[in-house]
Each structure stands twice: as structure tokens, then as C-alpha cells.
C-alpha positions in Angstrom: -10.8 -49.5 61.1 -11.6 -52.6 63.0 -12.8 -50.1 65.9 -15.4 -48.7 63.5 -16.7 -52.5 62.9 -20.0 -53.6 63.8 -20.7 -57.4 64.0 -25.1 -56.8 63.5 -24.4 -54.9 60.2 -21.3 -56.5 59.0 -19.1 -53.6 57.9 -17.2 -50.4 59.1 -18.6 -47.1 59.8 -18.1 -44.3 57.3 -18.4 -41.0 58.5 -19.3 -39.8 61.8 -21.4 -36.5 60.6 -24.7 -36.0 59.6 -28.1 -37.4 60.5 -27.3 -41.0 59.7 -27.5 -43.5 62.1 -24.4 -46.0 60.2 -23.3 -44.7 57.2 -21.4 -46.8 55.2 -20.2 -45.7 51.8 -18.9 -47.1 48.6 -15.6 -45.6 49.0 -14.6 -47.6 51.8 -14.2 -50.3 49.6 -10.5 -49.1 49.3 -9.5 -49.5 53.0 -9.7 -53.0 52.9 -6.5 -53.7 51.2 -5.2 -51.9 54.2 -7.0 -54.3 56.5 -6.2 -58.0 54.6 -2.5 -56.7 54.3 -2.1 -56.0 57.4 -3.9 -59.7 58.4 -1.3 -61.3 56.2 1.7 -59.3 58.0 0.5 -60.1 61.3 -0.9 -63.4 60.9 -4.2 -62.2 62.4 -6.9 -64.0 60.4 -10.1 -61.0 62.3 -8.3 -58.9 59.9 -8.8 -59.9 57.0 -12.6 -61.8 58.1 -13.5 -57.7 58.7 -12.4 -57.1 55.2 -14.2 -59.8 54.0 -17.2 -59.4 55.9 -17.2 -55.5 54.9 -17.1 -56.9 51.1 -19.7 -59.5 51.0 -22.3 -57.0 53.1 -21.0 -53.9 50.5 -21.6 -56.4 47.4 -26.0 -57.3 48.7 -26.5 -53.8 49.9 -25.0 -51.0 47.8 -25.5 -52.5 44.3 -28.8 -52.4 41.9 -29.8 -55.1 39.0 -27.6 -53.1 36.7 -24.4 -53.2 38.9 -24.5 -49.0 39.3 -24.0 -48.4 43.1 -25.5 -46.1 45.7 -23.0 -44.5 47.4 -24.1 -44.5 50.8 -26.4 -47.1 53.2 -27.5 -46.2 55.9 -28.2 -49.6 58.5 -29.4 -49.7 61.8 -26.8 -50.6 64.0 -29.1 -52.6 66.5 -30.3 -54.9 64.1 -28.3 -54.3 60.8 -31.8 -53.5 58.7 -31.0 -51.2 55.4 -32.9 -48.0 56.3 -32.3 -45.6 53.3 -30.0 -45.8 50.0 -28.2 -42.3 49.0 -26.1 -40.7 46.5 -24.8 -37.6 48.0 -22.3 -37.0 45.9 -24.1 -37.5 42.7 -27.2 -36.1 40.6 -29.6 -38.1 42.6 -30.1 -40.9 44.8 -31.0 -43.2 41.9 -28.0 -41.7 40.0 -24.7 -43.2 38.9 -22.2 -40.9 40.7 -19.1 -41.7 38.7 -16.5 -42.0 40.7 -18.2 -44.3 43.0 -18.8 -46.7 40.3 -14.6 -46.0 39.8 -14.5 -47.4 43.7 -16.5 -50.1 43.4 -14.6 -51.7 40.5 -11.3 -51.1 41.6 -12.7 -52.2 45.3 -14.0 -55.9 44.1 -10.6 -56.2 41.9 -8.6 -55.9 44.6 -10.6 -58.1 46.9 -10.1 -60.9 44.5 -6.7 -60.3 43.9 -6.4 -60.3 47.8 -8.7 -63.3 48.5 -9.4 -66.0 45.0 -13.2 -65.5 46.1 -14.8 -65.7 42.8 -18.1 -63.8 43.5 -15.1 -60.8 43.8 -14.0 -61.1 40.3 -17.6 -61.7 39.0 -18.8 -58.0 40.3 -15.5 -56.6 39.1 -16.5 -57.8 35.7 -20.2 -57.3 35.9 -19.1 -53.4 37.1 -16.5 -53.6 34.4 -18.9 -54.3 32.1 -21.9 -52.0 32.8 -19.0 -49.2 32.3 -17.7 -50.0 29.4 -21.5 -49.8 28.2 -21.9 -46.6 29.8 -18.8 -44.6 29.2 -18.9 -41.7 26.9 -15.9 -42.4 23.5 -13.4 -40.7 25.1 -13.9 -43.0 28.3 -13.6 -39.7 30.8 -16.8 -40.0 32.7 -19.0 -37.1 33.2 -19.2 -36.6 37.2 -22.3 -38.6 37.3 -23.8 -41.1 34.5 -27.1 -39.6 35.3 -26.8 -36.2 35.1 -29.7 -34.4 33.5 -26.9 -31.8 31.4 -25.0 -34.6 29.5 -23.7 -33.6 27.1 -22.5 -30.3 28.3 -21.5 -31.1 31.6 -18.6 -31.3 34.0 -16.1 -34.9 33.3 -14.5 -36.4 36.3 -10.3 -37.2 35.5 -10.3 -38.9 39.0 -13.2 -41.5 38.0 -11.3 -42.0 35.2 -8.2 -42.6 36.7 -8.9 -45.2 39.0 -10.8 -47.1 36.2 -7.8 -46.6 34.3 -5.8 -48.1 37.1 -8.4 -50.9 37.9 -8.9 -52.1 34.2 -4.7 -53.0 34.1 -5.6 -54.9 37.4 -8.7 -56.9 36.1 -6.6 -57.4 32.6 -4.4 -59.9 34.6 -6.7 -61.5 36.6 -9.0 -62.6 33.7 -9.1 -64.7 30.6 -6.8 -63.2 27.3 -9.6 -62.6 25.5 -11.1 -60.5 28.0 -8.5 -59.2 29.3 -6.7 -58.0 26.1 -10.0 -56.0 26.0 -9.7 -54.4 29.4 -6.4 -53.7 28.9 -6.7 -51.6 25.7 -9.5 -49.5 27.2 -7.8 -48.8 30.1 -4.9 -47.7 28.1 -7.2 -45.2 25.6 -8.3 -44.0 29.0 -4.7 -43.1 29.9 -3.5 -41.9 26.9 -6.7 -39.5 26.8 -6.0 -38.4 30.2 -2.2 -37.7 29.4 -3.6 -35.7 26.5 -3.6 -31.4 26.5 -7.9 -31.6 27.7 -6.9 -33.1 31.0 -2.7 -33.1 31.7 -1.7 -29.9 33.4 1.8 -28.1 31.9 4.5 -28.0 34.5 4.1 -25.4 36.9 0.7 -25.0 36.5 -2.7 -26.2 38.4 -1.2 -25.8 41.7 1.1 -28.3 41.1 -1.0 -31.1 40.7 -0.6 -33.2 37.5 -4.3 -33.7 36.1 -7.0 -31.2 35.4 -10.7 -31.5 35.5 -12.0 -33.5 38.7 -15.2 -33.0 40.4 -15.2 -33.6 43.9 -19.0 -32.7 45.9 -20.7 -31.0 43.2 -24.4 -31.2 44.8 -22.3 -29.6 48.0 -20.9 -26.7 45.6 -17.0 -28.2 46.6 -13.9 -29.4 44.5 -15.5 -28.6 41.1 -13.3 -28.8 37.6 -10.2 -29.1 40.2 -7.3 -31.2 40.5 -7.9 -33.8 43.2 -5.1 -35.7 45.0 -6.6 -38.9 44.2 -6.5 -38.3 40.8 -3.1 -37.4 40.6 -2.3 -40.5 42.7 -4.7 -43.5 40.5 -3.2 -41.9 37.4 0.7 -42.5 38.1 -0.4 -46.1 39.7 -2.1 -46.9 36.3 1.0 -45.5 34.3 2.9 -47.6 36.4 1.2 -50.3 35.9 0.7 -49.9 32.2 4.8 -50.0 32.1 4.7 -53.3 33.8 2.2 -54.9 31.7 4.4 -53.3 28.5 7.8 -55.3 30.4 8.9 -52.1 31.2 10.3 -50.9 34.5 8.8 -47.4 36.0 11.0 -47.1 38.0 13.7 -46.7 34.7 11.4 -44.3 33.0 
């Protein structure tokens, strides 16, 4: 990761394809626990200042007044200059693609949990908040916020699930008050998950535990699928929901 750095733009290079010249996307937002973890272990302060840096030029380039993120910018490596803002993987460029709003929160919690910086937990809650607005009853997103098709269009259990998982997080890290009330929507957001519309029966789905993802819909790839990461953001929330109850998961 720290090979994929560059010191001009201040963050790590996404994806190697395309006509881009840096890419850097939302969803690299979840490396960095990788990254200040690793900084701790070794006692190798560049570490977690990459993870840092990576954060703090993610939080003034990919985000808009309303706390929706692109999901990709593309900088110019020579100087670090923004040259375009994309969502490929959503409705639009302008669009809220869902599950990158679902890496963004989870991406700022974590970075405060990692670092105390409080402009962290301020755009976990400012995220937080502009999805809790946004959300449809059921709290399972449609792939993108923006789609033109809402109502009848495809949901997104992975978006959901790492909310779901990010929301326990934030519950902890905030005030009661406000974290009483992220708590109890991240846990309707589980239990609505864990319901028939979106829990696979044993032995079906190819194995996988949750139904209904979207990966690359503009790309016509992973569409109503299971998705490993959803499987994976949906037993770390249940898991941590058991903690948070004083249970043990590893008992149930």
C-alpha cells in the first residue's frame, strides 16, 4: 500500500486499469486499518502518517456539501490537481452509489477509532446522518440513492451490511443519546437483513449467507448476487451486536 503512495497527491493509488491518470476510490478507505495497525505493531509512525494522510486528502476531495461521496478522483500525479470526479459504479457521476456511502462511513469510524482526530468522527456523523435521512423504512438501500427506477429497483444487502456493522461502531464512540439512536437502527438493519427477503436457507445461494447485492450494475456484473463482502460486514455486525447485548459470539 505504501508503494502505491504518492507524496504530491497525498493518498494511494486505486486501480491500475483504465484511462485514469490516479485513481483513487472511496473504497480504499478500508485499507487503512490495515496500514495504522500495522504502524502500531511495528512502531513505524510513516505508517500510520500514509493512513492519515490518505484520510484527510479522501475527506476534501471525494465528498459534496451534502456528505454523499463520489466514488472515484482522478488527481494528477505531478502536481496533485483534482482533474475529474466519477461514480462508476453508480447511476451517475452526481449519484449516491450506495455502497460507497456504506465505505465512507464505516472508513471515517474506524479512522477515529484508530486515531481520536475529531474531524474523523465529525464526518462519520455528518455521513451517518445524511443516511439515516436518506434510507428507504426498511433501511436496505437501493444500489444507488439516485437511481431514476426507485421504487422498483434493485436493494444492495452489502451496503446495508457494512452500515449495519459501522452504526454498532459509531454507537460506542458517541454520546448515549446519539448513540442509543445509532444503535437501534443499525440493529432494525440486521434484523431486516436476517429476515426471509434477504437471508439465504441453508444450502442454497451458492453457499453464501445473504441474498440480494449489487456489485457493477452500470458494468452489467454481480447483480441481485450474493457478494463476499456482504456475507463478511453482516457476521462482523452480528458479532458486534452480541457484544454490545454482553453477550459473547463466540458462545452463540
Amino acid at each position: 500500500l505504501c508503494g502505491r503512495f504518492n507524496d504530491s497527491i497525498g493518498a494511494i493509488r486505486s486501480w491500475d486499469f483504465g484511462t485514469w491518470n490516479f485513481p483513487v476510490i472511496i473504497d480504499n478507505m478500508m485499507n487503512l486499518e490495515h496500514l495504522y495497525n500495522a504502524g502500531l505493531l511495528f512502531g513505524d509512525d510513516t505508517l500510520k502518517s500514509v493512513a492519515v494522510t490518505h484520510a484527510n486528502t479522501t475527506l476534501c476531495n471525494h465528498f459534496r456539501p451534502d456528505f454523499t461521496s463520489y466514488h472515484l478522483v482522478d488527481y494528477d500525479p505531478a502536481d496533485g490537481r483534482v482533474r475529474r470526479k466519477e461514480t462508476v459504479q453508480g447511476f451517475s457521476d452526481e449519484s449516491a452509489w450506495a455502497r460507497g456511502q456504506a465505505w465512507a462511513l464505516y472508513g471515517y469510524t474506524m479512522m477515529f477509532r484508530l486515531s481520536g482526530y475529531e474531524c474523523y468522527l465529525n464526518q462519520a456523523e455528518n455521513i451517518a446522518g445524511m443516511l439515516l435521512e436518506r434510507l428507504p423504512d426498511d433501511g436496505i438501500p437501493y444500489w444507488d440513492f439516485d437511481s431514476d427506477r426507485i421504487p422498483n429497483d434493485l436493494r444492495d444487502a452489502s451496503a446495508a451490511a457494512v452500515v449495519s456493522s459501522a452504526l454498532f461502531e459509531l454507537s460506542t464512540l458517541v454520546p448515549e443519546a446519539e448513540g442509543k439512536r445509532y444503535f437501534d437502527y443499525a440493529e432494525t438493519l440486521l434484523m431486516n437483513l436476517s429476515s426471509d427477503a434477504y437471508l439465504a436457507r441453508k444450502g442454497a445461494n451458492g453457499g453464501f449467507i445473504l441474498m440480494h447485492s449489487v456489485g457493477h450494475l452500470p458494468a452489467d456484473s454481480e447483480i441481485d448476487t450474493p457478494l463476499n463482502y456482504a456475507d463478511y460486514y453482516y457476521l462482523e455486525a452480528i458479532g458486534r451486536y452480541l457484544s454490545l447485548r454482553g453477550l459473547d459470539p463466540r458462545r452463540i
